[in-house]
Structures are given as structure tokens and as C-alpha cells.
C-alpha positions as semicolon CSV with decimal commas, in nm:
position;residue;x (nm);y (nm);z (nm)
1;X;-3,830;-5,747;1,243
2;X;-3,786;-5,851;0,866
3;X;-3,408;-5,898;0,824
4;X;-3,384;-5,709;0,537
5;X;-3,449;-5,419;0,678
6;X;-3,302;-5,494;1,020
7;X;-2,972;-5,493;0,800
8;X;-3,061;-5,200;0,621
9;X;-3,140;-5,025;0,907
10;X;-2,826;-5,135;1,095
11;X;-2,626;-4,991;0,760
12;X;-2,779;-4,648;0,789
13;X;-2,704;-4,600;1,151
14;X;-2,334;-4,708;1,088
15;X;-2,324;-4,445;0,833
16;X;-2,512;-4,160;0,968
17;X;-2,209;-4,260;1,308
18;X;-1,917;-4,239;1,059
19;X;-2,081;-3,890;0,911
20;X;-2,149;-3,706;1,248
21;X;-1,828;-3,553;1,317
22;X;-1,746;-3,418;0,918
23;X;-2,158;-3,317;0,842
24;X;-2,235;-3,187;1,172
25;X;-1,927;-3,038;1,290
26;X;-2,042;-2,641;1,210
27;X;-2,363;-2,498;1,092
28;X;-2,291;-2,277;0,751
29;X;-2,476;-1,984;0,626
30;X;-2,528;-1,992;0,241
31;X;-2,708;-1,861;-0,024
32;X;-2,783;-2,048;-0,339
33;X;-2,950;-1,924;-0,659
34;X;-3,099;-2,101;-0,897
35;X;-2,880;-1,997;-1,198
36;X;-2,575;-1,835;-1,212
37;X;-2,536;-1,744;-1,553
38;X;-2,839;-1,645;-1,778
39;X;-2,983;-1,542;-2,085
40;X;-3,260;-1,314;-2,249
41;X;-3,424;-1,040;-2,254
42;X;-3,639;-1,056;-1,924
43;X;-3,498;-1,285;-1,704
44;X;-3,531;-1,367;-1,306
45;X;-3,275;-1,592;-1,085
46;X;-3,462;-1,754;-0,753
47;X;-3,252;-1,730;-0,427
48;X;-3,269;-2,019;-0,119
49;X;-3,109;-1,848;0,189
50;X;-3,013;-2,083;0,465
51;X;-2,771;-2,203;0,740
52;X;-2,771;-2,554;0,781
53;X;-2,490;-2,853;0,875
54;X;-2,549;-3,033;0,488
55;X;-2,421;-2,747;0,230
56;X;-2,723;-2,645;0,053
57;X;-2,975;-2,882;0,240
58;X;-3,248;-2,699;0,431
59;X;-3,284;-2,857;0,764
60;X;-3,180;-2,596;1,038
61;X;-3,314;-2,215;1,004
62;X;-3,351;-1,960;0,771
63;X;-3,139;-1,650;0,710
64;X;-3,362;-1,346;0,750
65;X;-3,399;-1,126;0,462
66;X;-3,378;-0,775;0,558
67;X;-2,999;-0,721;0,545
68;X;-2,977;-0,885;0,150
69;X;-2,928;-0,616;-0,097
70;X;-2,889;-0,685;-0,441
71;X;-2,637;-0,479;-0,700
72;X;-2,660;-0,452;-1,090
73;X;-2,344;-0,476;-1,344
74;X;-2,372;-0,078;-1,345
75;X;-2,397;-0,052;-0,986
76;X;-2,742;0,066;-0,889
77;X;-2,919;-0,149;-0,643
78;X;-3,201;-0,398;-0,782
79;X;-3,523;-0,451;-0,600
80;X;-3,535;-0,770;-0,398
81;X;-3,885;-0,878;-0,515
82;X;-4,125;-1,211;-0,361
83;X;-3,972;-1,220;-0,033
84;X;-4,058;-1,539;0,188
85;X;-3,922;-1,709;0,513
86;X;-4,004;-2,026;0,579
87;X;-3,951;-2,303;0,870
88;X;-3,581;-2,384;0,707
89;X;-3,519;-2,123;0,467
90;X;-3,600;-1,789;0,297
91;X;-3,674;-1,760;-0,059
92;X;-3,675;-1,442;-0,285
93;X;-3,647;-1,308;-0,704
94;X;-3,445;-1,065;-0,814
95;X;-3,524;-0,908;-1,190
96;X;-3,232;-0,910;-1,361
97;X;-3,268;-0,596;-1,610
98;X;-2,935;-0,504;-1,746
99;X;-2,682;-0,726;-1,869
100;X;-2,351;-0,815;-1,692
101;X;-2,289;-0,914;-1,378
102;X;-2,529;-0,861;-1,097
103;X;-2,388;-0,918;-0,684
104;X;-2,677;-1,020;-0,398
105;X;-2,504;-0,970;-0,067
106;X;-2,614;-1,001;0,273
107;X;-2,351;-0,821;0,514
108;X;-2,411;-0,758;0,889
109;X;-2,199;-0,645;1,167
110;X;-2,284;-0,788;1,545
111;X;-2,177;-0,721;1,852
112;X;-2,089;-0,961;2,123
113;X;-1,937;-1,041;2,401
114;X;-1,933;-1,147;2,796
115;X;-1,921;-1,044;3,134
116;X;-1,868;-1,159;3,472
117;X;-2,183;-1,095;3,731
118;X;-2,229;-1,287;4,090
119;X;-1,938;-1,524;4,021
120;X;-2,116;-1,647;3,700
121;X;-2,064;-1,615;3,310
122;X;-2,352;-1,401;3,139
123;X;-2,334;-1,342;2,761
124;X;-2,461;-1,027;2,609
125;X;-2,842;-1,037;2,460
126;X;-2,873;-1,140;2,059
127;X;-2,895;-0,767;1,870
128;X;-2,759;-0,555;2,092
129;X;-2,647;-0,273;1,920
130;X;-2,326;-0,004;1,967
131;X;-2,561;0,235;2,133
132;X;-2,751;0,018;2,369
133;X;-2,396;-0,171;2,448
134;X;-2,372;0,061;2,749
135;X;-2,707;-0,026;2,923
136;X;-2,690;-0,396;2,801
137;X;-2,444;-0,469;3,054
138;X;-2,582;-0,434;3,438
139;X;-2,388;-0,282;3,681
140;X;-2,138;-0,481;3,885
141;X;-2,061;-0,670;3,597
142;X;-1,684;-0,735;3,569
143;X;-1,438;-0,934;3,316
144;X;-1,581;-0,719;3,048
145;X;-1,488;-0,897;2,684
146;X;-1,680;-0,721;2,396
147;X;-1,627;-0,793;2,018
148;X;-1,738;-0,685;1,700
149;X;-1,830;-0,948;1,367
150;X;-1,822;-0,839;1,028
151;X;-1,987;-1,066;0,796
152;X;-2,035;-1,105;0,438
153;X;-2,235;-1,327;0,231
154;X;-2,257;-1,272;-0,149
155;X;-2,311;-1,441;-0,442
156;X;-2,271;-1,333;-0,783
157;X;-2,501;-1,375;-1,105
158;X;-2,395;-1,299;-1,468
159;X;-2,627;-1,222;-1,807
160;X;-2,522;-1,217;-2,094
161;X;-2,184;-1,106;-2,118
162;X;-1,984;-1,021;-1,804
163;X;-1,825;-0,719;-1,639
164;X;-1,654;-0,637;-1,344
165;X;-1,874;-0,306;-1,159
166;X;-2,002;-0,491;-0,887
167;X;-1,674;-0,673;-0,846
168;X;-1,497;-0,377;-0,709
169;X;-1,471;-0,385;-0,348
170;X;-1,605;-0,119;-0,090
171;X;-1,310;-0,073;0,161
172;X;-1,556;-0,234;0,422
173;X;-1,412;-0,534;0,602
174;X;-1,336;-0,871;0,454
175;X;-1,419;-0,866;0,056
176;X;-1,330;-1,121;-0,206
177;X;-1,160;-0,940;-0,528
178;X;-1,223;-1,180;-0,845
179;X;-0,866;-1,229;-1,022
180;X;-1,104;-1,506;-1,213
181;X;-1,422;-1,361;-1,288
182;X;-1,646;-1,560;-1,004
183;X;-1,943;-1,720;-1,299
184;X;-1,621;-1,823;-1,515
185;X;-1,540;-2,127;-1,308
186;X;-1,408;-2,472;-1,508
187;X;-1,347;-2,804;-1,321
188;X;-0,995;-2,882;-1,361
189;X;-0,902;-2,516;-1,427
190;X;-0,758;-2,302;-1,128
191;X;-0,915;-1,998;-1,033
192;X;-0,770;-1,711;-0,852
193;X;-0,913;-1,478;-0,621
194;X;-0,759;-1,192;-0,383
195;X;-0,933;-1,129;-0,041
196;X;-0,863;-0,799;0,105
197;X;-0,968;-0,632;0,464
198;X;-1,063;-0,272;0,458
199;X;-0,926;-0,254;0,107
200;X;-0,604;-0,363;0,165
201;X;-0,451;-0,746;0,063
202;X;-0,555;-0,998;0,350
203;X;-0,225;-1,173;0,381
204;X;-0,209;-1,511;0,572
205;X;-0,561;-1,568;0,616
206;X;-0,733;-1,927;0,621
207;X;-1,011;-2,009;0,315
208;X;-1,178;-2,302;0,331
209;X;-1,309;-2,449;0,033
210;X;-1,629;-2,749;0,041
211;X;-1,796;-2,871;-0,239
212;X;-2,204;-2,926;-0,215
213;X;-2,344;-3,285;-0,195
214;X;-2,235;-3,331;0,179
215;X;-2,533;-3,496;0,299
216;X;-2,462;-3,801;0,067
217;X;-2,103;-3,881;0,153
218;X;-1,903;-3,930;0,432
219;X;-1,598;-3,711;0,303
220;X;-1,628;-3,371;0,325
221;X;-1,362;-3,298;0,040
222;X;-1,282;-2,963;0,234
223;X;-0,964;-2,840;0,102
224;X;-0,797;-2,526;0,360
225;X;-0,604;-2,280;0,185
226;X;-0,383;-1,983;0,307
227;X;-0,368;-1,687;0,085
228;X;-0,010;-1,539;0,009
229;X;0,134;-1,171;0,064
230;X;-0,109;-1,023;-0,196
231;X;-0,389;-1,172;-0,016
232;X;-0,436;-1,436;-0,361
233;X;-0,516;-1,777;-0,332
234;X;-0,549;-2,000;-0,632
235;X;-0,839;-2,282;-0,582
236;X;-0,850;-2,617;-0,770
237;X;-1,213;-2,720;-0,848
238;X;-1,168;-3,134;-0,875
239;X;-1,515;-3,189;-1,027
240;X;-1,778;-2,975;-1,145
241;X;-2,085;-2,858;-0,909
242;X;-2,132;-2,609;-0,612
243;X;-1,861;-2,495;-0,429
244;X;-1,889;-2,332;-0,031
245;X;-1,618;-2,106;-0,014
246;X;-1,546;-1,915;0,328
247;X;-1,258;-1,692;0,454
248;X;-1,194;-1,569;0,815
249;X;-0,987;-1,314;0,936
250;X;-0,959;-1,103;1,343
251;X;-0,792;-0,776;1,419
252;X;-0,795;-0,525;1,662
253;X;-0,971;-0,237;1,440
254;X;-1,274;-0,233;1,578
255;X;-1,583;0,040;1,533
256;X;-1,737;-0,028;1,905
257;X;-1,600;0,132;2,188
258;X;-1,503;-0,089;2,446
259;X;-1,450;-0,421;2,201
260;X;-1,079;-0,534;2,198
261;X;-1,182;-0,753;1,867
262;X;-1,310;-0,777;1,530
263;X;-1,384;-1,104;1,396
264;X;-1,418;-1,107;1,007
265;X;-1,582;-1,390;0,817
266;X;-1,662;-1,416;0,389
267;X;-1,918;-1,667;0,290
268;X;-1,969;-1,729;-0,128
269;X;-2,109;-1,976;-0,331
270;X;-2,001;-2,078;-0,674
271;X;-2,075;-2,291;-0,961
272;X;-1,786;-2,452;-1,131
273;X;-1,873;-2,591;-1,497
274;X;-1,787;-2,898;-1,635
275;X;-1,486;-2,901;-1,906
């Protein structure tokens, strides 16, 4: 083999080693769009929808579109329009009519869980719902362990001026409340944001903070917050680009019968702006 590229070869295998355990430790859901703010009179942001190990790198699967809603700045919900799932990722357009500040979310709630049958561990199938729990799990099954996850994915879209309508939360699960309005985002300026659970401030909860561009560097640069007793957490944005920004939360206050948990995840994506 030419030496050149024995070397180079040799190089990219050292570094794809040193990478494994930060780029491939998790695979994130995301959704990125292809503007955040806008402007005009008859305007369109494109969507990419994917979970993959490199933030905002399609190279694991898609996330299905039929839970994805979309919100305008007075509240009504927008047609998701052009729909398309591919190998690695989905794809769709949302029309963005009215000016302000539109939300696309994507927000599903799973059931889970485990059981013990003939001295061996079974999981429950993918989907099962609360009213097919009961059959789902056979008879003679023991060490029952059911749980229920609440997920949100959003991200948020601004044209022309701002406002705050969609921002509001809905009392459902774990929500991000913008302090700092979320397409307002300066490197070098802190932002603050209040997370709340049901409604109420989400005291004490981890947020995890990774900017985009993974896939090209062997630091992550993920930064691990806590909020404080209001459920706030200010976030410094070191440079500007695309930030991943998840929260997770479990209680007890579940909505299946029989599940003893309810595991609470928030997934957003933001754009911070150069100075």
C-alpha cells in the first residue's frame, strides 16, 4: 500500500477510536429546520426529522411523521404540507402564513415495561397501547414493571416580528417556558429558560446542552445544567451555530394503570446568532 495513504488511513482510524465513546455514546432525536427566523410575505421553512449519534447528521433512522403538529403565532394549527420519509430521515414544509412565532412539535407518550415468564426476561411489544396493556402481557407472567414516557420534541420558527402564543405551555408533561424568546439567541449572551412538568416549575432537573458539528470533532462540548427552584436555568452559548438542548425528568404520576413510573424527556433545537 502507498504510504501516504497507509498513514492517512492509520490517522483516521486513531480518530474515529478516540471519537467512539463521546459520538456514539446515545442516539438523539432532533428536528432541524432550515431557517429559524424569516421574512416576507409568503414564506415556507423545510424540516429534517431524525435520530442519529452525530447531532444533525442523518445516518441512523428517521422520525416518523404522524405525531408532528405544527402551531401558528395565534395558535391555530398549520398544515404540515410535502411529507416524506426516507432511509435516514423524514422531510416536510410548513407555510408559514401569519407573522410571529410559529411552534412544530412532535410529542408522544409510550408505554413500556417488563415481565418475568419461564425464568426469563421478556420486554413488552413496541406500541402497545393503555388498552391493549392488559392482553399484552401473557398469563403467568410475574415481576410485572410497567412505565409510561412522555416525550416532547419542538422547535420554534419566528417571521417577522415575534410573539409569545405558542410559547405558553399546555399543562401536559415536561414543557420548556422561554424567559428568552427561543429565535433571540446571541453567542456570548445568556439565555434563560424555565422548564415546568404539568405546569408547575421543574425544580432540580438535569438539561443537557450540545452544540451541532459533532461528527467533526472529538469533544462533544456538552455542558449539563441543573435548573434551580423556579425550574430556570440560564445557558451560555460559547460560539454561534446549532444548539441540542434536552431535559429529563421521572415521577410517579402516571396515566396507565399498573405503571409505577413516568419518564419525561424535552428535546429542542436552537440557533444561536453570531454577535
Amino acid at each position: 500500500m502507498n504510504k501516504p495513504i497507509a498513514r492517512t488511513l492509520s490517522a483516521i482510524a486513531l480518530v474515529a477510536a478516540l471519537a467512539t465513546p463521546a459520538t456514539l455514546s446515545a442516539h438523539r432525536q432532533w428536528m432541524m429546520p432550515s431557517s429559524t427566523v424569516v421574512s416576507g410575505d409568503d414564506v415556507w421553512v423545510t424540516v429534517d426529522a431524525a435520530v442519529s449519534n452525530d447531532l444533525f447528521y442523518f445516518e441512523h433512522q428517521p422520525l416518523r411523521l404522524e405525531p408532528i403538529k405544527a402551531w401558528a403565532p395565534d395558535g391555530s394549527e398549520v398544515k404540515i404540507e410535502n411529507g416524506s420519509t426516507s432511509r435516514y430521515r423524514s422531510t416536510f414544509d410548513v407555510h408559514l402564513h401569519q407573522k410571529g412565532t410559529y411552534k412544530i412539535v412532535d410529542a408522544r407518550t409510550m408505554i413500556g415495561g417488563t415481565y418475568m415468564l419461564a425464568g426469563k426476561q421478556e420486554r413488552l411489544p413496541r406500541g402497545v397501547t393503555a388498552d391493549k396493556l392488559a392482553s399484552a402481557i401473557p398469563a403467568g407472567a410475574t415481576d410485572v414493571k410497567i412505565s409510561e414516557s412522555q416525550n416532547r420534541n419542538e422547535i420554534f420558527v419566528t417571521s417577522g416580528e415575534p410573539n409569545d402564543t405558542v410559547l405558553k405551555p399546555t399543562g401536559k408533561g415536561l414543557e420548556l417556558v422561554p424567559v428568552t424568546h427561543p429565535n433571540d439567541l446571541i453567542a456570548d449572551e445568556a439565555a434563560t429558560f424555565q422548564f415546568v412538568i404539568d405546569g408547575k416549575p421543574a425544580a432540580n432537573i438535569g438539561v443537557t446542552v450540545i452544540p451541532g458539528g459533532i461528527r467533526y470533532r472529538n469533544d462533544l462540548k456538552q455542558v449539563d445544567l441543573k435548573t434551580d427552584a423556579e425550574g430556570k436555568v440560564a445557558i451560555n452559548w460559547t460560539e454561534p451555530g446549532m444548539y441540542w438542548v434536552n431535559a429529563t425528568a421521572s415521577d410517579s404520576k402516571t396515566s396507565v394503570p399498573g405503571a409505577t413510573e413516568r419518564r419525561l424527556g424535552y428535546v429542542t433545537t436552537l440557533e444561536v446568532l453570531a454577535p
